[in-house]
N, C-alpha and C positions, 0 to 999 in steps of 0.2 A: 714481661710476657715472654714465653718460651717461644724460640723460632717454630718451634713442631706447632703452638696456636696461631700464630702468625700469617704460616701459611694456608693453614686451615679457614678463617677467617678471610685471609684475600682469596682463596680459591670459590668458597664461597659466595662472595664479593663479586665475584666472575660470572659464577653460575648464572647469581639473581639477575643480574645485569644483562648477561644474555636473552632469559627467558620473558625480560620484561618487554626487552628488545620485540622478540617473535610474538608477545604479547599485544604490542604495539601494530605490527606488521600485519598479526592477523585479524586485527579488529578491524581494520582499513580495509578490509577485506568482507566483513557481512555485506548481505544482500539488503537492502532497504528493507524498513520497519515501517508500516503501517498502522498507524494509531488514533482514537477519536474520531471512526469514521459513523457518520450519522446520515439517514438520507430523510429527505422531506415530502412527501408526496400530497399537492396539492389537484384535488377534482376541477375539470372543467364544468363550470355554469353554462346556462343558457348566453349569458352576454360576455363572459372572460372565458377567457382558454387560461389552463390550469398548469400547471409544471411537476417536474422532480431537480429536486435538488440532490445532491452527494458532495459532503465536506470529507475529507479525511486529510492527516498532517503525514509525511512520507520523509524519513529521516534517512540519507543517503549518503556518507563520511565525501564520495567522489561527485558526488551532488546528484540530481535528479534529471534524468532524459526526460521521460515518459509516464502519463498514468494515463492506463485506459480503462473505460468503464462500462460496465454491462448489467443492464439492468434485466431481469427474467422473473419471470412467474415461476413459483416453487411447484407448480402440477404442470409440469412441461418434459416435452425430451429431453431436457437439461438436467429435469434433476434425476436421469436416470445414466448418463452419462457425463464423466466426471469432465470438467473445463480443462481443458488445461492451454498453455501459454501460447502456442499457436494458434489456436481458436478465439483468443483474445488479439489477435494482432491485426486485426480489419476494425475492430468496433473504434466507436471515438473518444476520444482524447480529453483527459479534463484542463482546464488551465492552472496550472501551480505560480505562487507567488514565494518570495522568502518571507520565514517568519521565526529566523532568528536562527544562528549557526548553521547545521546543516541539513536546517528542515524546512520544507516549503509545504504552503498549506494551498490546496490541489482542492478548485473546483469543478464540478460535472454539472450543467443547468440545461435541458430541455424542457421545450414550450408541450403539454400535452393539451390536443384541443376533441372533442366531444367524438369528432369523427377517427379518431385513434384506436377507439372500445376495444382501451385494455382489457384482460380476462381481469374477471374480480379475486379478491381474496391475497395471500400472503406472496410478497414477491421480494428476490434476493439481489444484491447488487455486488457482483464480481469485480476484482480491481487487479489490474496487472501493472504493479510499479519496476520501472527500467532507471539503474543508476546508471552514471556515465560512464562506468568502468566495464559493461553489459549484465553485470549482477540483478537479477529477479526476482521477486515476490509475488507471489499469487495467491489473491485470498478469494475465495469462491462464493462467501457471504459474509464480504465487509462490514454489509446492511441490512436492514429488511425495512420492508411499507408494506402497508396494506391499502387496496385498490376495493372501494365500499363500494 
């Protein structure tokens, strides 16, 4: 092999090594991913109060602070004005669990009871995921339910 490939080949060599490097560095660096989120919307009866559920899985390299959860009617002043992460930072909290590497599966359950008279018809559930390194994702309609 000629010195003139040699060097070619190790500088090369250098390169890949490098940008695998910055490759690395900045993947550790996305913001949380939000994945498989479902919400359940269960009617209050006359004799049981009824609930909403919200599953979602939140993959986060620096692990997971925070999900908060907002659930809203799609004929609201909400969906005329866009969420954003401030306005997510009063509502409540779901609980996350590990469920393997560095994803925790993040639930949301409120009791809905007859005296609540959500509006009917199509409604959206907002999720603001915080990793621990303060890296953010906001999804504005994680979900949807329908309120019959």
């Amino acid at each position: 092999m000629s010195r003139r490939i040699a060097v070619s080949v190790a500088a090369g060599v250098v390169v890949l090594t490098g940008a695998g490097a910055l490759s690395l560095a900045h993947a550790g660096d996305q913001p949380p991913v939000l994945a498989h989120g479902k919400a359940r919307y269960t009617a209050p009866g006359d004799t049981r109060a009824g609930s909403l559920t919200f599953t979602t899985d939140v993959k986060a390299s620096s692990g997971v602070k925070s999900v908060k959860v907002l659930a809203w009617p799609a004929k609201s002043s909400l969906a005329k004005k866009e969420l954003t992460a401030k306005d997510m930072a009063a509502v409540e909290s779901a609980v996350c669990k590990p469920a393997g590497g560095d994803t925790e599966r993040c639930t949301y359950k409120v009791p809905v009871t007859r005296a609540d008279a959500s509006p009917r018809g199509l409604w959206h559930v907002a999720v603001l995921a915080t990793a621990e390194n303060g890296d953010t994702t906001l999804d504005t309609e994680a979900a949807d339910f329908t309120v019959g």
